[in-house]
PyMOL commands that place a pseudoatom at each C-alpha (Angstrom):
pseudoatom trace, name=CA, resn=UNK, resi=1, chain=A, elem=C, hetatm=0, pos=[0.000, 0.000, 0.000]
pseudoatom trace, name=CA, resn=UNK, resi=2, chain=A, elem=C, hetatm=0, pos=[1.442, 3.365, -0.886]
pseudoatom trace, name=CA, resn=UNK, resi=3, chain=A, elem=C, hetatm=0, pos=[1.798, 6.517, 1.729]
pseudoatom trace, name=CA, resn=UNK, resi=4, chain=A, elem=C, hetatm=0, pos=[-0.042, 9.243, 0.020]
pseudoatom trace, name=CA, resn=UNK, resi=5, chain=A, elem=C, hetatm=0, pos=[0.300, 12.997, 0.782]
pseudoatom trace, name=CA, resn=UNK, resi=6, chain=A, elem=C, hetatm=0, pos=[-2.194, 15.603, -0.767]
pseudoatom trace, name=CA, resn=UNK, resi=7, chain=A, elem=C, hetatm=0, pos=[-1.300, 18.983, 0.723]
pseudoatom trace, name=CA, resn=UNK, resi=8, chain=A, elem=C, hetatm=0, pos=[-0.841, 21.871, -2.020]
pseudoatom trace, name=CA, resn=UNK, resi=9, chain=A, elem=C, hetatm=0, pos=[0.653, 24.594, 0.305]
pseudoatom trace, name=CA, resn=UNK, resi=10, chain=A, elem=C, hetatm=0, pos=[3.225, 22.232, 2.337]
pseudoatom trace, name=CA, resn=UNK, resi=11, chain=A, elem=C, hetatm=0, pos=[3.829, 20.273, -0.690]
pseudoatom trace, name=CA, resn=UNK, resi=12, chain=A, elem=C, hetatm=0, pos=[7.532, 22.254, -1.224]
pseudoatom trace, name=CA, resn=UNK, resi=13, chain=A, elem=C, hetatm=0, pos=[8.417, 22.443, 2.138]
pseudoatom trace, name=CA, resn=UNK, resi=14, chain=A, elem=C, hetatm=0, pos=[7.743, 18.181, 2.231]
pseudoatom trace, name=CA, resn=UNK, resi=15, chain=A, elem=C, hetatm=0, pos=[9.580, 17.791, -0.916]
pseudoatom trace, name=CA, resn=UNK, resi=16, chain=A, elem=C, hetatm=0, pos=[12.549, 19.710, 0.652]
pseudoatom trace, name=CA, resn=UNK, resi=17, chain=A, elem=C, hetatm=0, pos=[12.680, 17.382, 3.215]
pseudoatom trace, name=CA, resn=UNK, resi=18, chain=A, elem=C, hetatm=0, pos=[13.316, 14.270, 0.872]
pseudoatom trace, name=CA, resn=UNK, resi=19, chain=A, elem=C, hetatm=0, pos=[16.466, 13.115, 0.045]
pseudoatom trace, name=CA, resn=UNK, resi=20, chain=A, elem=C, hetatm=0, pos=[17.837, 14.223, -3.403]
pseudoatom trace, name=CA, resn=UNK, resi=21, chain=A, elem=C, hetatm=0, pos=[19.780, 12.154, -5.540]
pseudoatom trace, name=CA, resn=UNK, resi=22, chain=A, elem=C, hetatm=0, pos=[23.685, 12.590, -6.710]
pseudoatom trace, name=CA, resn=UNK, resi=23, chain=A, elem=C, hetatm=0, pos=[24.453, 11.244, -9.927]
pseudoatom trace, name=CA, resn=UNK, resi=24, chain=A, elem=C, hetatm=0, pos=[23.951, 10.724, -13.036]
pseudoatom trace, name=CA, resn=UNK, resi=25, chain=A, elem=C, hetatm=0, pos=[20.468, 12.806, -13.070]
pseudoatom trace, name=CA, resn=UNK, resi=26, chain=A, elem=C, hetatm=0, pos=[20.872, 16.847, -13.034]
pseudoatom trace, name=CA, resn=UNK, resi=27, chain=A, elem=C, hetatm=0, pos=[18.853, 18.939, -11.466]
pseudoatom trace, name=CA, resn=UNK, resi=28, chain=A, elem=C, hetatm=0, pos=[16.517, 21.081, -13.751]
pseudoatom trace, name=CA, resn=UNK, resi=29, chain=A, elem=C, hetatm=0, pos=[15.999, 25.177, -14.000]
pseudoatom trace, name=CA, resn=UNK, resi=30, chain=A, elem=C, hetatm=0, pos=[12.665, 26.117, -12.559]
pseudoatom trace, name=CA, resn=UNK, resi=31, chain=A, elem=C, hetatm=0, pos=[11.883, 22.567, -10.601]
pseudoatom trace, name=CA, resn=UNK, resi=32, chain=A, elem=C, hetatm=0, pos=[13.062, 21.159, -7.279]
pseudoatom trace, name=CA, resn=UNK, resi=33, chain=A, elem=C, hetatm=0, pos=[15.117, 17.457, -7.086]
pseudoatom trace, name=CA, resn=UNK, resi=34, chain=A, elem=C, hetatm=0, pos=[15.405, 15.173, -8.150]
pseudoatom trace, name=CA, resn=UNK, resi=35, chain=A, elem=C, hetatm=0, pos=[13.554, 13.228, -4.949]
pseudoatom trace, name=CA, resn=UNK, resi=36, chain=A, elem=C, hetatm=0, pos=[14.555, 9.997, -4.555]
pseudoatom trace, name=CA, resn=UNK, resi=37, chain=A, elem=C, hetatm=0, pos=[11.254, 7.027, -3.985]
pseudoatom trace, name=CA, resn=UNK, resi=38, chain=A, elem=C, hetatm=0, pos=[8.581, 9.600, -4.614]
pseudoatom trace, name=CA, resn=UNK, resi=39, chain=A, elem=C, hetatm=0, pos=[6.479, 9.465, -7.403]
pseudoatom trace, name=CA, resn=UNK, resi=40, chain=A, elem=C, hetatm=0, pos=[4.312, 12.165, -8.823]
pseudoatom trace, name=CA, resn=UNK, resi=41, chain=A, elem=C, hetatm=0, pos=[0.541, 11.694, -8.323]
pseudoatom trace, name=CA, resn=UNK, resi=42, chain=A, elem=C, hetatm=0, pos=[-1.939, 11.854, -11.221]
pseudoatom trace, name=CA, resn=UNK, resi=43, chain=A, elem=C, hetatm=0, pos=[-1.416, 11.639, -15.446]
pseudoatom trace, name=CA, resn=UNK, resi=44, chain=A, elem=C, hetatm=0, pos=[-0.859, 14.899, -17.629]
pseudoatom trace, name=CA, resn=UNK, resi=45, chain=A, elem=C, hetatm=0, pos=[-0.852, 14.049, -21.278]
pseudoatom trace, name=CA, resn=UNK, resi=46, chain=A, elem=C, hetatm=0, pos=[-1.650, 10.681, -20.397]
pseudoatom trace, name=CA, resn=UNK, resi=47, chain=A, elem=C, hetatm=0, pos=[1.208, 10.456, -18.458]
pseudoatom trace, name=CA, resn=UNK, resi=48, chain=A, elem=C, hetatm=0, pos=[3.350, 10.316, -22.098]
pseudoatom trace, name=CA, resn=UNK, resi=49, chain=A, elem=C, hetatm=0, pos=[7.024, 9.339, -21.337]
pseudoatom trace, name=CA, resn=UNK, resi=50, chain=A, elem=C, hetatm=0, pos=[10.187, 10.128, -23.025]
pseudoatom trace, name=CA, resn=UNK, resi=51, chain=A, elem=C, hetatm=0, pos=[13.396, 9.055, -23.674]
pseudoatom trace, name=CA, resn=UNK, resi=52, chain=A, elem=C, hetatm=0, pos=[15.583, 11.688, -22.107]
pseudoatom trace, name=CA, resn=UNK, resi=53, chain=A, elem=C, hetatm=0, pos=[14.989, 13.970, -19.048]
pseudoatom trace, name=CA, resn=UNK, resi=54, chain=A, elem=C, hetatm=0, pos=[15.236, 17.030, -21.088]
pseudoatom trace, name=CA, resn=UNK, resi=55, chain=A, elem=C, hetatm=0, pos=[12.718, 15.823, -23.365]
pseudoatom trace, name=CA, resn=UNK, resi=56, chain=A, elem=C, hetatm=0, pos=[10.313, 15.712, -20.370]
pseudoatom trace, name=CA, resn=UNK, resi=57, chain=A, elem=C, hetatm=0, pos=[11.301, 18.644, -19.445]
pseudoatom trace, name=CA, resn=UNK, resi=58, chain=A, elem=C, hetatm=0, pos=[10.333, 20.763, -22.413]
pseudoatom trace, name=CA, resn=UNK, resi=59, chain=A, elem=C, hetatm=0, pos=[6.877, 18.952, -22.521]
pseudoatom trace, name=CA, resn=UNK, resi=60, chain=A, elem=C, hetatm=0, pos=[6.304, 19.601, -19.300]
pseudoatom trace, name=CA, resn=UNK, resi=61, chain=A, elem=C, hetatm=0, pos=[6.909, 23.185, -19.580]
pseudoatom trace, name=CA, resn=UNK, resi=62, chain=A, elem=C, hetatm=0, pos=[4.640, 23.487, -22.294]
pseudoatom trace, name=CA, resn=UNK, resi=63, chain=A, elem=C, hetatm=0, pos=[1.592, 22.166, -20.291]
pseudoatom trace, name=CA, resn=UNK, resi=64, chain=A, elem=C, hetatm=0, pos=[-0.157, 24.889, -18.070]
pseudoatom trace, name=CA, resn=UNK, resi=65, chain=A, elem=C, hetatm=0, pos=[-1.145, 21.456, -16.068]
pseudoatom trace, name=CA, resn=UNK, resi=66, chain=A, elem=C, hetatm=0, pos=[1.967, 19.236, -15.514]
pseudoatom trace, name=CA, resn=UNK, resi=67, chain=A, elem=C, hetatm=0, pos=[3.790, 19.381, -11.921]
pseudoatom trace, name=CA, resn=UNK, resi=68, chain=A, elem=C, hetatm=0, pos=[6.907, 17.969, -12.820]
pseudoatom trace, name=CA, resn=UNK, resi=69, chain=A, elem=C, hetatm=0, pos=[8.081, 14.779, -13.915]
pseudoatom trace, name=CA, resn=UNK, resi=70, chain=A, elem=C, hetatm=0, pos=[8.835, 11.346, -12.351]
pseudoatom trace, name=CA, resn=UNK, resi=71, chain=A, elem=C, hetatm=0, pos=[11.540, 8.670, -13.885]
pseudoatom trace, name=CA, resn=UNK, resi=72, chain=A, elem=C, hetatm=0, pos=[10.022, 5.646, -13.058]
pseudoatom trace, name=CA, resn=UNK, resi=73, chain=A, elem=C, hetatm=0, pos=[11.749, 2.240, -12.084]
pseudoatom trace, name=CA, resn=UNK, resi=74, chain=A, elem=C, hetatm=0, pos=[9.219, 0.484, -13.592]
pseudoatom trace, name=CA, resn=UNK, resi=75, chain=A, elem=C, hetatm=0, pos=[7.840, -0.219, -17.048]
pseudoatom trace, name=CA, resn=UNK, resi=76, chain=A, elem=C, hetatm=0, pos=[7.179, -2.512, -19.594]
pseudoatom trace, name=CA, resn=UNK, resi=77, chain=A, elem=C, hetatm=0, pos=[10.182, -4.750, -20.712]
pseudoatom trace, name=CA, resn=UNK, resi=78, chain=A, elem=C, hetatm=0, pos=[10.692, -3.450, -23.721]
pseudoatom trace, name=CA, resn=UNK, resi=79, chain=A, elem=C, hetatm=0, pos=[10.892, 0.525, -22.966]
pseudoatom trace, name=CA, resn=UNK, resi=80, chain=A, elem=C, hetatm=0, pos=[13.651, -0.434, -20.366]
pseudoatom trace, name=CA, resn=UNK, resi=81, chain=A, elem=C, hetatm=0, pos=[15.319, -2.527, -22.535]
pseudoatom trace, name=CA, resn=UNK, resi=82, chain=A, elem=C, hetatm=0, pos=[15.486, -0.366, -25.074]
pseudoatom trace, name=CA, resn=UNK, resi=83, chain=A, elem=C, hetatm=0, pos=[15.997, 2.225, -22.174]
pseudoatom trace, name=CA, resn=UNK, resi=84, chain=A, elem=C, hetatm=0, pos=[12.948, 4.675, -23.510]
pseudoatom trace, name=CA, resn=UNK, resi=85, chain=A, elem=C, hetatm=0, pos=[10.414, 6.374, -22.164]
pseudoatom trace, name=CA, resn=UNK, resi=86, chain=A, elem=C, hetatm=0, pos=[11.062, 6.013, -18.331]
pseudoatom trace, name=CA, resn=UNK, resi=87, chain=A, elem=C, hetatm=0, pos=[10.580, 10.069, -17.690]
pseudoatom trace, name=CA, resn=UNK, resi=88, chain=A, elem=C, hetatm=0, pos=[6.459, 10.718, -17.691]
pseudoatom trace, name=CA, resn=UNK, resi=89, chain=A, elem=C, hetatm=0, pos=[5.634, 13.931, -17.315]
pseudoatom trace, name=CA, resn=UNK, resi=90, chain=A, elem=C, hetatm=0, pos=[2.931, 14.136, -14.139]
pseudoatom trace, name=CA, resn=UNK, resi=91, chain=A, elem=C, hetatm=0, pos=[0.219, 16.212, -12.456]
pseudoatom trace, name=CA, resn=UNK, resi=92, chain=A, elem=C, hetatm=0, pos=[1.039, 16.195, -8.898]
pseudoatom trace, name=CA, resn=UNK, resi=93, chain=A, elem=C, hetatm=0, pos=[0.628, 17.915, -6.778]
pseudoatom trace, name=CA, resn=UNK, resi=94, chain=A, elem=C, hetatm=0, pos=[0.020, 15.140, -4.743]
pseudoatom trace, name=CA, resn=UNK, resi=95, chain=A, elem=C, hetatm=0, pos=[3.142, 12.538, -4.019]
pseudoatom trace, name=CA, resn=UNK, resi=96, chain=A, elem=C, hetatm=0, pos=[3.315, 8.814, -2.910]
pseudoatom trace, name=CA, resn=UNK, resi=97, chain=A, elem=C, hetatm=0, pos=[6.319, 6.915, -1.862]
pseudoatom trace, name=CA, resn=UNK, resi=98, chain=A, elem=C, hetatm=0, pos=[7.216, 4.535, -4.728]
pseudoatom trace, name=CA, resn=UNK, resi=99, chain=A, elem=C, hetatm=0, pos=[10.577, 2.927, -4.228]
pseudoatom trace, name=CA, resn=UNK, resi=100, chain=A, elem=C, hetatm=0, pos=[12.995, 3.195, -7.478]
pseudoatom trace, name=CA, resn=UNK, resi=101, chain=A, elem=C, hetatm=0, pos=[11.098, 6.109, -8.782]
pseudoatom trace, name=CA, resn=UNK, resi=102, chain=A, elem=C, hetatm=0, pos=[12.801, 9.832, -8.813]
pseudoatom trace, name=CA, resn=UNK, resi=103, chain=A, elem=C, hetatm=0, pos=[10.715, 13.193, -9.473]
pseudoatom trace, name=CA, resn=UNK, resi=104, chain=A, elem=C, hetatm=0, pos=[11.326, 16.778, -10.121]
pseudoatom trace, name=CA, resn=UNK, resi=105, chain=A, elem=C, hetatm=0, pos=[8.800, 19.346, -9.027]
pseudoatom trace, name=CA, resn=UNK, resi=106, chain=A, elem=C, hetatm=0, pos=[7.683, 21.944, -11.338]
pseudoatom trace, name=CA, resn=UNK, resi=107, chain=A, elem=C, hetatm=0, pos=[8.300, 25.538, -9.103]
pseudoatom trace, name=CA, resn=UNK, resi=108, chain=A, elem=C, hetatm=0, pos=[5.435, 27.949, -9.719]
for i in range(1, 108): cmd.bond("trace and resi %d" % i, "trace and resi %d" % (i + 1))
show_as sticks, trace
zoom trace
């Protein structure tokens, strides 16, 4: 069962308390992480995934809606074998604990 946490106006102070990642993953102008375990609540676009971070990124600045993006851990066998698609771009702003994943927060 996964923690949930639903609480727009503490949501940045929470997210500052996670642990961020060093590594291979930057961190990205205008958005906060990347959080280690914590994946993004809710689909924007249908929660379409790219290949590359930066890809994400620039979708996810184009949507008025999307809250950041989350690279998941999980997927189907073939995107990670063919190592595609594991950045969705996500709604937030509502988080749940999700071991493997890693999110940045869109500021506003």
């Amino acid at each position: 069962m996964r923690q949930m946490w639903v609480v727009p106006g503490a949501l940045l102070l929470l997210a500052m308390a996670l642990p961020r990642t060093a590594g291979e993953d930057i961190a990205l102008v205008c958005y906060d992480g990347p959080f280690e375990s914590v994946l993004l609540n809710g689909c924007v676009d249908d929660c379409r995934s790219f290949e590359t971070l930066e890809e994400a990124e620039q979708h996810c600045n184009a949507l008025a809606k999307c809250g950041g993006i989350t690279k998941s851990a999980y997927g189907d066998a073939e995107a990670i074998n063919l190592g595609v698609g594991l950045y969705e771009v996500r709604a937030g702003p509502g988080i749940a604990a999700q071991q493997g994943d890693m999110s940045w927060i869109k500021q506003v």
